[in-house]
C-alpha positions as CSV (number, residue, x, y, z in Angstrom):
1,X,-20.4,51.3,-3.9
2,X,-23.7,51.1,-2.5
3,X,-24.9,51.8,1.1
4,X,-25.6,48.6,1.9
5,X,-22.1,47.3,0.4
6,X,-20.2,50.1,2.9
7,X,-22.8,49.0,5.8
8,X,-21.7,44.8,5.3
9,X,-18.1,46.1,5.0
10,X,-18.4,48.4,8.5
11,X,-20.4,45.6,10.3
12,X,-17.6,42.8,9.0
13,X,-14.6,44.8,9.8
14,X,-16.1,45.4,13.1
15,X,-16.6,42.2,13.9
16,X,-12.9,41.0,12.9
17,X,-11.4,43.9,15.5
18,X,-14.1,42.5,18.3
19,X,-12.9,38.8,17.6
20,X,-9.3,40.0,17.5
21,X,-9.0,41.9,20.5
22,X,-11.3,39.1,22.6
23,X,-8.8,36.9,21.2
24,X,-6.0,39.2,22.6
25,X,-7.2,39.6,25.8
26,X,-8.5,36.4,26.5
27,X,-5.1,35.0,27.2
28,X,-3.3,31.4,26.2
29,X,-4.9,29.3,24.1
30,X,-5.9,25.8,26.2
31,X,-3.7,22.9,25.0
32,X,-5.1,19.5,24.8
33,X,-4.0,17.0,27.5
34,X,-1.3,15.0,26.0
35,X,-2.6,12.2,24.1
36,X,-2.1,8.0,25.7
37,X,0.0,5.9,23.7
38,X,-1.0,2.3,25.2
39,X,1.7,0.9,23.4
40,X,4.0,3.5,25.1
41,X,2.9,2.6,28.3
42,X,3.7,-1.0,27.9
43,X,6.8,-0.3,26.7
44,X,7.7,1.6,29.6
45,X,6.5,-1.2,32.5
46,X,8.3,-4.3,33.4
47,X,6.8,-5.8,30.4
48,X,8.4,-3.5,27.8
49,X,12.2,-5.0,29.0
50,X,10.9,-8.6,28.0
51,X,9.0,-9.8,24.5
52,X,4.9,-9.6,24.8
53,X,3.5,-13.0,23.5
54,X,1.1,-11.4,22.2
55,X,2.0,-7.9,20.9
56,X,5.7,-8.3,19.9
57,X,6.0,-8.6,15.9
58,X,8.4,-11.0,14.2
59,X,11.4,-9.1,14.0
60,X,11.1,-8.5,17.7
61,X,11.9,-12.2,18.5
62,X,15.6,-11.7,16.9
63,X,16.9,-10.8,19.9
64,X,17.3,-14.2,21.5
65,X,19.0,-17.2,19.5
66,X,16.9,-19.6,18.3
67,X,13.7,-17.5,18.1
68,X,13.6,-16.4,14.7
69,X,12.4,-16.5,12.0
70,X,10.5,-20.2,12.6
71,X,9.6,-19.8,15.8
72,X,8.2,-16.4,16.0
73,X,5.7,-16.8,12.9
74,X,5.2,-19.9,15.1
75,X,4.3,-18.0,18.6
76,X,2.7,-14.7,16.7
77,X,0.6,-16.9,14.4
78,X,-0.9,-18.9,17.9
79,X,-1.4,-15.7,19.8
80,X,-3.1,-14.6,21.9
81,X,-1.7,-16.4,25.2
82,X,-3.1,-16.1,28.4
83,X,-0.3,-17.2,30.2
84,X,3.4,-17.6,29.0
85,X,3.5,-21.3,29.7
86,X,0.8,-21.5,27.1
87,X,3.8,-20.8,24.3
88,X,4.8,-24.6,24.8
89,X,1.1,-25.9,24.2
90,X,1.7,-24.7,20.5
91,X,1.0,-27.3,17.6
92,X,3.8,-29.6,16.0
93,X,6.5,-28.5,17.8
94,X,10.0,-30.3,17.8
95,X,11.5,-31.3,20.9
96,X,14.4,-28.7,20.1
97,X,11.7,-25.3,19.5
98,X,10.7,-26.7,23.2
99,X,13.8,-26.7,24.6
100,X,14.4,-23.0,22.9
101,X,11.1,-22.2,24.1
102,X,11.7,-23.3,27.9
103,X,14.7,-21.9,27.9
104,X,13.1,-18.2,27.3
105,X,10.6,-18.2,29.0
106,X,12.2,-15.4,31.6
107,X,12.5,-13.4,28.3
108,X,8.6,-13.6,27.6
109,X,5.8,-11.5,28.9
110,X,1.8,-11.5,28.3
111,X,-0.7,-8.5,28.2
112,X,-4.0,-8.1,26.5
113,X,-3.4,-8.6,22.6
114,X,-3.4,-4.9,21.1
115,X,-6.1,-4.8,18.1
116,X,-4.2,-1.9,16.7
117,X,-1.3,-3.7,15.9
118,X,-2.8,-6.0,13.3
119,X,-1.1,-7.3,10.7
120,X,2.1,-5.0,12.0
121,X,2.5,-8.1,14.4
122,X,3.5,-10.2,10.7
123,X,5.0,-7.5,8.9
124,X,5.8,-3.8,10.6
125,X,7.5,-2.5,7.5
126,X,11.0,-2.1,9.2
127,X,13.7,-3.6,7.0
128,X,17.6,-3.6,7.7
């Protein structure tokens, strides 16, 4: 092995025990704040307890008779809403989706529409 080959393998060796005990010494690693979930956060206000006109995906709209399937392709497909009254201004609806509608409109709830949920709104990929 050749002088300078023993010199680079001193000088690296060196450097590895330098980093290591810097390392050592220099205590905890720092931890990252914990990341924001938006959709956690609306999930855990008064919102989250009712449906969000304009986040809640199909299947979401089974809890309350009458909702789904029809009527939640229905509300999801007119979304966004700026107020939940403006459910009832949909398109073509029977007298009967408007009595269901009216009739849950304690159940409903409006925030900003989430871009992130996308085409989850449709089709989350949760079957039963």
């Amino acid at each position: 092995m050749s002088k300078m080959q023993s010199w680079w393998r001193w000088i690296s060796l060196g450097c590895c025990l330098l980093v290591g005990i810097l390392g050592f010494w220099g205590g905890p690693p720092a931890l990252a704040a914990e990341p924001i979930n938006k959709m956690d956060a609306k999930l855990a206000s008064p919102f989250g307890q009712k449906l969000d006109l304009n986040n809640t995906n199909v299947n979401g709209f089974s809890r309350y008779p009458g909702l789904y399937p029809t009527l939640a392709r229905l509300i999801v497909a007119n979304a966004p809403y700026g107020k939940v009254e403006d459910v009832l201004a949909i398109p073509n609806l029977t007298e009967r989706q408007k009595e269901v509608l009216k009739a849950n409109l304690d159940n409903f709830a409006v925030t900003e529409p989430e871009v992130m949920l996308g085409w989850d709104r449709i089709n989350n990929g949760i079957y039963r």
